[in-house]
C-alpha positions, 0 to 999 in steps of 0.5 A: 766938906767933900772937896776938903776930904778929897784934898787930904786924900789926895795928899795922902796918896802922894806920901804913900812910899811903899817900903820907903821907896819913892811916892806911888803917884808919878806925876805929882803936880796941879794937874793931879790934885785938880783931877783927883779931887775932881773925880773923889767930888764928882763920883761922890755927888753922883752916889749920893744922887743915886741914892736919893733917886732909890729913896724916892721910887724904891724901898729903904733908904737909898744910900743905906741899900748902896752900902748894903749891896756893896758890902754883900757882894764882897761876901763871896770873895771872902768865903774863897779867901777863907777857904784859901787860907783853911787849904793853905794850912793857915788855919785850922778847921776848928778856927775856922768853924769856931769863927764862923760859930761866933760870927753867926752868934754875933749876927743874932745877937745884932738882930736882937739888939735892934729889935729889943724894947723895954716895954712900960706898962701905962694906963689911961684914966676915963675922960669926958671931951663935950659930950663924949666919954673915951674909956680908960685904957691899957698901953704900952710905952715902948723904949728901945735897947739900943737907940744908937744903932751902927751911928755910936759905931762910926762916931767913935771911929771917926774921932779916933781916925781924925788925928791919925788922919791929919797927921799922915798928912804931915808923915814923911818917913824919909825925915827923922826930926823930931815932929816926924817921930812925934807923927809917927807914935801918934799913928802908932799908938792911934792906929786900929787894933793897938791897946789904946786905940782899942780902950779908947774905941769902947768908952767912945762907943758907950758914951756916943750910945748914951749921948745918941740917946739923950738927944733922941728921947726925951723922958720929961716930955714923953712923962709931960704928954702922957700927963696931958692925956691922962696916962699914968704909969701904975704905982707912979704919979704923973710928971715928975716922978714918971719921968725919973722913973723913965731915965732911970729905966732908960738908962739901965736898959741903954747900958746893956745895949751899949755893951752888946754893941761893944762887943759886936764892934770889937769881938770880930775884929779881935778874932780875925787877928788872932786866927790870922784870918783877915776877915773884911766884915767887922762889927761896923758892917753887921750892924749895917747889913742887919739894920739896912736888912730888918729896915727893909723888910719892915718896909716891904710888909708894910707897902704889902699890907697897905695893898691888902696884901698877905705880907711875906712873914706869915705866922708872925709879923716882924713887929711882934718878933721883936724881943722884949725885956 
């Protein structure tokens, strides 16, 4: 797959014309596809490797930290490059404070996101196993706003650039056939920030929400496990009409996270247009950065409570600070 992406590429730089003029790859031959490909292969299998390596002798995951770090160290640049633009005159201080509110806005609102739980009263009947007697109890069943996280995000981009993909694999802006204009409104119409690639990324994003949690979580055996242990939902009985009880809870909940995840993916982007601000952080990155960051921190507490540590979130753990509804 990588030898495959690393061709396209390669292909692709070499029909880069800047301002229709000739190629920007000078020496287009065997010579270099067989290096480019080499080397996209080669440094790939090695990230991957590093992050592998972090994922066994650190904490969190590995490739999602390389990520993580890559996309925090642009964070500077872009602050200068904002304030380049605010002493230039191109934007305004209001647009820019007003930015920066809606920004920060929108991070909270992904923390809230991904720590957000349904939580479904559930109550245990007395049980006699040999000659022991377990008392009934009071739980909770937990179900999660947004199952999703940032994976709805990058699936409903990756199918909407696959065609635009391909199909600058075949652009060649010097010819006007018919084939070539016939590429060249597809990437128009395809290409990010157009209105039909806009509509068509927000059904995706809500659609691969509620597939990513079909495929995740399953009601009717969670409803068929309780059952076997004697765990009722108060009001409900047991199987059946437990596990309805479940999807249609679960759906309702999964629909208000689907469109808080809507618009984090898209209302960045959207500003950063309008203000002519030329923000490099869109909704894709929050949800990465927030949940590599909430994932990592639930990870360091547990490694330091599993040394009798104190843990570094004093009053409260970051279990209990997750919202419920």
């Amino acid at each position: 797959l990588c030898i495959f992406q690393s061709l396209g590429m390669t292909y692709m730089l070499h029909n880069v014309t800047p301002m229709g003029g000739a190629s920007i790859v000078l020496n287009w031959g065997i010579g270099f596809q067989i290096t480019t490909v080499l080397t996209l292969t080669c440094g790939t299998i090695f990230i991957m490797w590093l992050g592998e390596q972090i994922s066994e002798r650190g904490i969190g995951n590995g490739m999602s930290i390389l990520i993580f770090s890559g996309i925090v160290a642009a964070v500077p640049r872009e602050i200068s490059a904002m304030w380049s633009l605010f002493e230039a005159g191109t934007v305004t201080l209001f647009e820019l404070v007003f930015f920066l509110l809606i920004m920060t806005a929108l991070i909270a609102l992904t923390v809230v996101i991904q720590q957000a739980y349904r939580k479904i009263p559930v109550q245990y009947a007395q049980r006699i196993v040999g000659r022991k007697v377990y008392r009934g109890q009071s739980t909770q069943l937990p179900l999660k706003v947004d199952y999703s996280g940032v994976i709805a995000v990058i699936f409903a981009s990756s199918v909407l650039v696959t065609p635009t993909t391909i199909a600058k694999l075949f652009e060649n802006p010097n010819n006007a056939n018919a084939s070539q204009t016939l590429i060249q409104t597809m990437i128009q119409y395809l290409s990010p920030g157009s209105t039909l690639y806009t509509v068509l990324y927000a059904i995706l994003i809500v659609f691969f929400c509620y597939f990513y949690t079909a495929i995740t979580f399953n009601p009717t055996d969670v409803a068929e496990n309780m059952k076997k242990y004697g765990g009722f939902i108060p009001g409900l009985r047991p199987g059946k009409s437990t596990a309805e009880y479940i999807d249609q809870t679960l759906s309702r909940i999964t629909l208000g996270g689907a469109l808080a995840v809507l618009a984090i993916a898209i209302i960045p982007d959207f500003l950063a247009k309008r203000m002519s601000i030329g923000w490099y952080f869109g909704g894709t990155t929050l949800l990465i950065v927030v949940g590599v960051a909430l994932d990592t921190m639930k990870q360091i507490e547990s490694h330091l409570l599993m040394r009798h540590y104190e843990g570094f979130m004093k009053s409260g753990k970051l279990k209990s600070r997750s919202a419920s509804f």
